[in-house]
TITI-715082 format. One line per 5 residues: number of its first residue (from 0); their letters; for each residue x negated, y, z of C-alpha. Coordinates in steps of 0.25 Angstrom, whole numbers. Example, Ala and Ser with C-alpha at 12.3 -4.5 7.8 and 13.67 -1.06 7.14 Angstrom:
<marfis>
0> AS> -49/-18/31 ~ -55/-4/29
</marfis>
This chain:
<marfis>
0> XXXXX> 68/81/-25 ~ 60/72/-14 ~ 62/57/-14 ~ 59/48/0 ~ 46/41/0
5> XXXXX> 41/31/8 ~ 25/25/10 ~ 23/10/6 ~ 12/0/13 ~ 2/6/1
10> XXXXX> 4/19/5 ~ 12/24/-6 ~ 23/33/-8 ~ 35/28/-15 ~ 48/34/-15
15> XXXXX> 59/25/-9 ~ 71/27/-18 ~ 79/36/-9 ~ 86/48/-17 ~ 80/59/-17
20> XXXXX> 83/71/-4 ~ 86/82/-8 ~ 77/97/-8 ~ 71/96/5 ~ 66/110/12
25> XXXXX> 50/114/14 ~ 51/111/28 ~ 56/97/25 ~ 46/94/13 ~ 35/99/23
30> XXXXX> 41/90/36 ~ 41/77/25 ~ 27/80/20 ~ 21/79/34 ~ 31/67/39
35> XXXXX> 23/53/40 ~ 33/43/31 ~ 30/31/37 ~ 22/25/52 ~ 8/23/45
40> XXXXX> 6/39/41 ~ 14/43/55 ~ 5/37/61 ~ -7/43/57 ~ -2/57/57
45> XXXXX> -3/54/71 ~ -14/63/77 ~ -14/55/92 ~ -18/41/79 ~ -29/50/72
50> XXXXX> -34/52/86 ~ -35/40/89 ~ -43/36/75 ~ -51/49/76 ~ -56/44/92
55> XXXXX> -59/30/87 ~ -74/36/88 ~ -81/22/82 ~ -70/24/70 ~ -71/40/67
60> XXXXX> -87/39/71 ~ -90/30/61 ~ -83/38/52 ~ -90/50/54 ~ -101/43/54
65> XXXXX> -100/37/40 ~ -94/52/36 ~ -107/59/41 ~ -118/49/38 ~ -112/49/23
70> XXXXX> -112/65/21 ~ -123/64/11 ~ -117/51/2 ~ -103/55/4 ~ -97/67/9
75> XXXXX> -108/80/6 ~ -101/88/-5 ~ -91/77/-8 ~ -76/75/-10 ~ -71/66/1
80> XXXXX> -57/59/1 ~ -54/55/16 ~ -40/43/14 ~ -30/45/26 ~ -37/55/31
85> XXXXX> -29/55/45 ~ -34/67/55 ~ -44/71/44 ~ -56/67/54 ~ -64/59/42
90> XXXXX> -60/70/33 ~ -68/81/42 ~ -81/71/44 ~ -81/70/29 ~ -81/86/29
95> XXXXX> -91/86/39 ~ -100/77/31 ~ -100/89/20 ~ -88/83/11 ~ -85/95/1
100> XXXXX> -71/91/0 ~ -62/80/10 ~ -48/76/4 ~ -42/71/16 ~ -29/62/12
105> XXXXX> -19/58/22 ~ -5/54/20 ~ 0/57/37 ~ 4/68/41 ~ -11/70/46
110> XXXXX> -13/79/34 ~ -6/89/40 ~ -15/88/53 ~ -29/87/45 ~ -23/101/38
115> XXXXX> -22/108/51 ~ -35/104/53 ~ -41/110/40 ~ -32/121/38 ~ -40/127/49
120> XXXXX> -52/125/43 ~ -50/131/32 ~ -47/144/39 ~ -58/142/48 ~ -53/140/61
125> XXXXX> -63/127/62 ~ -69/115/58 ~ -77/123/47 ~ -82/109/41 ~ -69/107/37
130> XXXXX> -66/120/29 ~ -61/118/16 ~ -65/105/15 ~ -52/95/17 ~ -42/96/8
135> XXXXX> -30/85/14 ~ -22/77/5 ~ -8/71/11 ~ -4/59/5 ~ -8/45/2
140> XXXXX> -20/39/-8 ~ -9/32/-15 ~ -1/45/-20 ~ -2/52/-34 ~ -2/66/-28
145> XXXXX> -11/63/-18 ~ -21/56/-27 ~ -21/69/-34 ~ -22/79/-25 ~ -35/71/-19
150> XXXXX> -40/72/-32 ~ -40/85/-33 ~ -55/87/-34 ~ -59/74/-39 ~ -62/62/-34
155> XXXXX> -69/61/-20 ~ -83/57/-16 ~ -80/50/-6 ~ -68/42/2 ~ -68/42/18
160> XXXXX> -55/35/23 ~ -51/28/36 ~ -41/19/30 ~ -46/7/42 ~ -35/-1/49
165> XXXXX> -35/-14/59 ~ -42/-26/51 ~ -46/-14/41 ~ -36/-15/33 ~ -22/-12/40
170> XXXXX> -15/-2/36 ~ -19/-2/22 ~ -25/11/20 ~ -38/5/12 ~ -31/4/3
175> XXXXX> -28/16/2 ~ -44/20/3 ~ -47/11/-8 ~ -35/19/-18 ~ -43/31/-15
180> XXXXX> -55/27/-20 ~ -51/22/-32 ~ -42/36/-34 ~ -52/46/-27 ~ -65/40/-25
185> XXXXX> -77/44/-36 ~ -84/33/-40 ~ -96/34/-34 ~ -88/38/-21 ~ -90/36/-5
190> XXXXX> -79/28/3 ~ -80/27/17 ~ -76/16/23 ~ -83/8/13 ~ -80/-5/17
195> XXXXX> -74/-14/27 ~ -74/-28/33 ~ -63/-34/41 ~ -70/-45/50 ~ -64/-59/57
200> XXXXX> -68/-66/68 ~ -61/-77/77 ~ -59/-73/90 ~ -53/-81/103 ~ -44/-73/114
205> XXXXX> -35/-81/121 ~ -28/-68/129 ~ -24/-61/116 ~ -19/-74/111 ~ -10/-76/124
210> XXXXX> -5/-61/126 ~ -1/-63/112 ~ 5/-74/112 ~ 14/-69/126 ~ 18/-59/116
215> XXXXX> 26/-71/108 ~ 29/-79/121 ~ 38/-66/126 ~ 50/-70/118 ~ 47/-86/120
220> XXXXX> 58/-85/132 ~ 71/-81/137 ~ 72/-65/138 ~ 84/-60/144 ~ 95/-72/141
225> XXXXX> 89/-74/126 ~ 80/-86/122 ~ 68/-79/113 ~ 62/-92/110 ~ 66/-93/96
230> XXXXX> 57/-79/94 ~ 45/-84/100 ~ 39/-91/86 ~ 42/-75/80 ~ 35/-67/92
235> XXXXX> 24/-76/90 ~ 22/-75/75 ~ 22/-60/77 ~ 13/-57/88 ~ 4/-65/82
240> XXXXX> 4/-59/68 ~ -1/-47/75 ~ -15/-42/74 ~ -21/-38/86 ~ -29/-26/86
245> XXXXX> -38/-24/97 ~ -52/-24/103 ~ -58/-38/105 ~ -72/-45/113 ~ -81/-50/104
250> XXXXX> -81/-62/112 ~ -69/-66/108 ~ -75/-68/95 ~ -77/-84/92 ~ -85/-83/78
255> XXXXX> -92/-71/70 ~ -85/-64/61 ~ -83/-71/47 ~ -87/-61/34 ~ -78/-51/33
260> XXXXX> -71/-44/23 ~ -77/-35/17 ~ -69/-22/9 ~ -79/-13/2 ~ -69/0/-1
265> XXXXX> -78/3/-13 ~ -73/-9/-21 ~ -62/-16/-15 ~ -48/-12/-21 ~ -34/-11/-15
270> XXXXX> -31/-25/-20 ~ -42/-30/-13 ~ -35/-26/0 ~ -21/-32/-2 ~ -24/-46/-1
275> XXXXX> -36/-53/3 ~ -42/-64/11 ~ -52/-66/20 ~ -60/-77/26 ~ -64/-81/38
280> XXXXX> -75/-92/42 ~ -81/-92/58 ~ -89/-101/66 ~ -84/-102/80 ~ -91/-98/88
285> XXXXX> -85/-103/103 ~ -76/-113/105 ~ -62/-105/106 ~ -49/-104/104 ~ -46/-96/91
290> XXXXX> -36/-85/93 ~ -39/-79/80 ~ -47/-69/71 ~ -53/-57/75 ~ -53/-45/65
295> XXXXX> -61/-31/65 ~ -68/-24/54 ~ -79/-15/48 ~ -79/-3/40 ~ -92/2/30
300> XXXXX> -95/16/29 ~ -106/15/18 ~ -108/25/7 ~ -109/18/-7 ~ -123/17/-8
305> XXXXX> -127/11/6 ~ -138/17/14 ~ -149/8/15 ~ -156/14/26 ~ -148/20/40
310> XXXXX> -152/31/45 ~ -155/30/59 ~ -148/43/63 ~ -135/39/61 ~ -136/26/68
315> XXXXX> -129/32/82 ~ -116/25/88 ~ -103/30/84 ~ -96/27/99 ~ -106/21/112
320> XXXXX> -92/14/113 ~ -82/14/102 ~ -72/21/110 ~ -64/33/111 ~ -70/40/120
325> XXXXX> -62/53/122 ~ -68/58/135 ~ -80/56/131 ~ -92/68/134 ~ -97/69/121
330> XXXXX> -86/65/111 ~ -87/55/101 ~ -76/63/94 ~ -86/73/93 ~ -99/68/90
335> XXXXX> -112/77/86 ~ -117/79/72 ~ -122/67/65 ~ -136/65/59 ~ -139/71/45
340> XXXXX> -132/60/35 ~ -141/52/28 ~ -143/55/13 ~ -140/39/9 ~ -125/39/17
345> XXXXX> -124/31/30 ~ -119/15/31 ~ -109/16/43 ~ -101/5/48 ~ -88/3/59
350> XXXXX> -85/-10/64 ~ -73/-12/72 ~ -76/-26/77 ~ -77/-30/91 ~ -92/-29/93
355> XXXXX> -90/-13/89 ~ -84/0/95 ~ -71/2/97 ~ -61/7/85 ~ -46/9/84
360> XXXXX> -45/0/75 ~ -51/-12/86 ~ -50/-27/81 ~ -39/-37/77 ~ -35/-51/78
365> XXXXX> -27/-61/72 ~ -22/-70/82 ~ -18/-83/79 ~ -5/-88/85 ~ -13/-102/88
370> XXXXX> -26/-102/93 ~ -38/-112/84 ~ -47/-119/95 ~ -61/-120/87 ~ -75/-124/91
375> XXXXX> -87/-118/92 ~ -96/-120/79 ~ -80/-124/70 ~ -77/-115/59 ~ -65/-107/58
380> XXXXX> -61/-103/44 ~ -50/-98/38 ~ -45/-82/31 ~ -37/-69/33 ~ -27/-66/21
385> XXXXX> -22/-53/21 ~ -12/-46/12 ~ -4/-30/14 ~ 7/-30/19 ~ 19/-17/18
390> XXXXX> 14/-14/33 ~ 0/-7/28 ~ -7/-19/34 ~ -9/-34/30 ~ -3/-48/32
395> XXXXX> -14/-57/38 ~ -15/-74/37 ~ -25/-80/44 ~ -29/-95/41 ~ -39/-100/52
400> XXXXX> -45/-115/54 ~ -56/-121/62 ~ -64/-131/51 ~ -65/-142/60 ~ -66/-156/53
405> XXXXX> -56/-167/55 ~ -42/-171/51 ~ -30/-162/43 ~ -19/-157/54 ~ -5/-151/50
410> XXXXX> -5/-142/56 ~ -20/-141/56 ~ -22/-135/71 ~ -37/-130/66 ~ -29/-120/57
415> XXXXX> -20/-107/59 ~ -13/-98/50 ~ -8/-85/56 ~ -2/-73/48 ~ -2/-58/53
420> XXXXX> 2/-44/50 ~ -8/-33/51 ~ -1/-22/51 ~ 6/-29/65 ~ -6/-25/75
425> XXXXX> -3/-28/91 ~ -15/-22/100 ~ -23/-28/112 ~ -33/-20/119 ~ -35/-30/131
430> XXXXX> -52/-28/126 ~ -58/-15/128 ~ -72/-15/124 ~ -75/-3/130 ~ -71/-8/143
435> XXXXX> -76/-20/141 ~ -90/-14/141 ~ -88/-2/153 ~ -83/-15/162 ~ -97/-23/156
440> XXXXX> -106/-11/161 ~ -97/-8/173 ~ -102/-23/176 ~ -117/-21/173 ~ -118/-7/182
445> X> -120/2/168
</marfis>
């Protein structure tokens, strides 16, 4: 007898009470084995969303790069676990760079498209560098069964995993990666990512504040006989409690970037993940309206004992422009063999700031619902809390001042408190980079 289950924020499974069905039939066991329980894994059983991760060519690039330039220190001959495995693509690098055996764990319905894939190679038909090496796991890190069935052969040598999301933590999914070190990692064992840093900056951008706030002023009137007014205070709240994800010119940047939190994947825990603070100090640089904080992050690919030399081979671009270029001649999709990997492992980095190329993942800010007006030279000081929430994302309270002398004001008009929900993203794509420098060269005659 089978019992309902559903999938918590954690990524459990737990069985919700319901009583128990009764003796289903094979076809019905086989159609609930490869049904997608809740939006987050439908989602990525998408392949048109794998397609779109896979052609973020500064994203998968790096990847490959990171994969390849570690064959030596990480993946030759060795037991490699890749978590949330998605199309398999990081699983195939990984056999590519001589791994002897790839576990790739995925709880989507994608399982059942990377075993298509490998079915056929292990017949033959093709991708003859995939042959008898993937064996796919379905199921999440946080399940008894699972955790056995990657066990199978012991623990693994090394951990590759994109479990990245808007602000690098969204979504939740490293936590996930850090559980699978402490459950499959050997000891002196290779992750990849190792690290990350989430990064704050001030930012002014008077447009994004207006069109935001129309978004508010639509229900500040009369629409069709009824009076919206008393909503007005509501809309506000919400639209700017959402994070908006999208590219950004540096020059709207009024400070440098503060120090930024740092997350080292070998040490950290999960609780180090579920609540945590970070603060933020600038100098302004301009005198400007402060519409709020700008956010983007890094990710380390460093094997554990860090190169201390680079080796000048591997020191080639991963996208002339960050972009998916599609039609492209020569397809980044494709790219040629890469140099022979250095003996020591290779220290490769991706930034997604505003300064870098392009990545699905682009930038976000943290609007706040009142501008700050700040000087050049004044400080502005203040923090980000954060704390998960049931949506697989984070609650967010900002507390900003300008640390400007003079008398105490309640309410003080040099500080501002805003709250926001992560997991509640609007998108603005009114800045393209990329055309931003074909209409610059356009203007030069290049």
């Amino acid at each position: 007898m089978e019992v309902d289950s559903e999938i918590n924020v954690d990524g459990n499974a737990h069985t919700n009470g319901h009583v128990a069905t009764p003796s289903k039939t094979h076809a019905d066991k086989k159609e609930e084995k490869n049904k997608d329980h809740d939006f987050y894994f439908n989602f990525y059983s998408s392949l048109q969303n794998q397609a779109n991760m896979i052609g973020d060519i500064s994203r998968t690039g790096t990847y490959r790069k990171a994969i390849l330039g570690n064959a030596e220190v990480a993946f030759k001959d060795k037991i490699v676990l890749d978590v949330g495995a998605g199309s398999g693509i990081l699983s195939y690098m990984s056999a590519q760079a001589g791994a002897k055996e790839v576990v790739a764990l995925e709880a989507s319905s994608m399982a059942e498209k990377i075993e298509i894939l490998i079915k056929a190679a292990n017949v033959g038909k093709n991708n003859a560098h995939l042959k008898d090496r993937i064996r796919i796991v379905r199921g999440m890190v946080e399940d008894a069964k699972v955790q056995e069935q990657v066990l199978q052969n012991g623990k693994v040598d090394t951990i590759i995993s994109e479990p990245i999301g808007v602000m690098l933590l969204h979504e939740r999914m490293v936590e996930s990666f850090i559980l699978a070190r402490d459950l499959f990692l050997k000891p002196d064992g290779q992750l990849l990512p190792s690290a990350g840093q989430i990064f704050f900056c001030p930012f002014s951008d008077e447009g994004l504040y207006t069109e935001t706030d129309q978004k508010a002023q639509f229900f500040n009137t009369t629409l069709f006989g009824t009076d919206f007014k008393e909503l007005y205070p509501a809309a506000r709240e919400e639209v700017f409690a959402q994070p908006v994800v999208g590219m950004f010119p540096p020059s709207s940047l009024v400070s440098t970037a503060c120090t930024p939190k740092s997350f080292d994947f070998y040490t950290c825990t999960k609780e180090d993940l579920l609540e945590f603070t970070i603060p933020v100090d600038f100098v302004v640089h301009r005198t400007a309206l402060i519409h709020g904080l700008a956010s983007w992050f890094d990710l380390d690919f460093y094997p554990r004992q860090v190169p201390t030399s680079e080796d000048p081979n591997w020191n080639y671009p991963i996208s002339s422009t960050g972009n998916w270029q599609w039609m492209a001649q020569e397809s980044p999709l494709n790219p040629g063999p890469t140099p022979v990997p250095p003996k020591d492992g290779l220290a490769v980095k991706l930034s997604t700031g505003p300064s870098a190329a392009r990545t699905h993942w682009q930038q976000a800010r943290l609007l706040l619902p009142e501008p700050l007006a700040a000087n050049k030279g004044e400080r502005l000081k203040g923090s980000i809390h954060f704390k998960v929430n049931d949506a697989r994302s984070y609650d967010l309270t900002l507390d900003l001042e300008i640390d400007r002398p003079g008398p105490e004001w309640s309410p003080n008009p040099l500080k501002r408190t805003a709250e926001y929900q992560l997991q509640q993203q609007c998108f603005n794509y009114s800045y393209n980079p990329d055309a931003s420098l074909n209409a610059l060269s356009m203007a030069a005659g290049i």
